[in-house]
N, C-alpha and C positions, 0 to 999 in steps of 0.2 A: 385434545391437548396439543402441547408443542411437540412437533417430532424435530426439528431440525432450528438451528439458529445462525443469521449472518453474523459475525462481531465486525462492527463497524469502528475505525479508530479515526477520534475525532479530531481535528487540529485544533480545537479555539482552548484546549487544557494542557493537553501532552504533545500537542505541534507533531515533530517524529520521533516521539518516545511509543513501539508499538511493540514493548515487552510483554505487557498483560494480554494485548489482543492472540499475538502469539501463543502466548503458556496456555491461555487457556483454549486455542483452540487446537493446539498440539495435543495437551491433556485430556481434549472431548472430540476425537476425530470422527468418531459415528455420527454427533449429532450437532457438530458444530464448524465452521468454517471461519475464517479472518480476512478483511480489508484493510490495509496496513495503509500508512499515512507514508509520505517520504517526501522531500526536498528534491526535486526535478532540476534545480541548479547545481547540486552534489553529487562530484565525480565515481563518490564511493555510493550512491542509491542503487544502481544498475544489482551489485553485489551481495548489498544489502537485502535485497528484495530477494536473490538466489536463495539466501540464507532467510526468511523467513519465511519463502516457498514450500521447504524444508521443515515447517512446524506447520506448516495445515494454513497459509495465507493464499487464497487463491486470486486475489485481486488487490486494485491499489485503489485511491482516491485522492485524487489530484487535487492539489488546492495552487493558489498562486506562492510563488516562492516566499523565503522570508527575505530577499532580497528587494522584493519590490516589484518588480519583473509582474507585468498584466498580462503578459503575452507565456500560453504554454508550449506555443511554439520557439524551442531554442535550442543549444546544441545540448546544454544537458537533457534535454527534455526527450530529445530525439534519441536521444542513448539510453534512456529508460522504458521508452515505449517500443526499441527495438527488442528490450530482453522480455519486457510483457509477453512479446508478440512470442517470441522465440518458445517461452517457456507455455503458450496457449491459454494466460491469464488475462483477465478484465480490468479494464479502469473505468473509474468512475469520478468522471469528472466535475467537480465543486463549482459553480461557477455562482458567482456572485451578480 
């Protein structure tokens, strides 16, 4: 059977809406884990992510902004993958 499960949060539905991947993996921390979605151009993601860190999110997955932005290299971006980095979590980057 399953012993363990990633919850992967997707953008093409809830973009950065990553309250369910959260809850539920705040709610199942034995046997469940969360990849949280975020906007890499948004000043408030770095904090966000602190705070979902905090429900059992151990990684991120990068997609391109909703701004348009092809490029993940930018200053928001660099501000995100520094708290990644800080806090010892994974990205997973989307690429098209």
């Amino acid at each position: 059977g399953v012993e363990r499960v990633v919850l992967v949060q997707t953008g093409s539905a809830y973009r950065w809406d990553n309250r369910l991947v959260a809850g539920m993996a705040s709610a199942n921390r034995t046997k469940m884990v969360g990849v949280c979605n975020l906007d890499a151009a948004s000043p408030e993601s770095p904090a966000i992510f602190e705070t979902l860190s905090a429900q059992n999110v151990k990684g991120l997955r990068l997609e391109p902004t909703q701004y348009g932005r092809s490029s993940y290299y930018h200053e928001g971006a660099v501000r995100l993958f520094e708290t990644i980095r800080e806090m010892d979590a994974v990205i997973c980057a989307h690429i098209n």
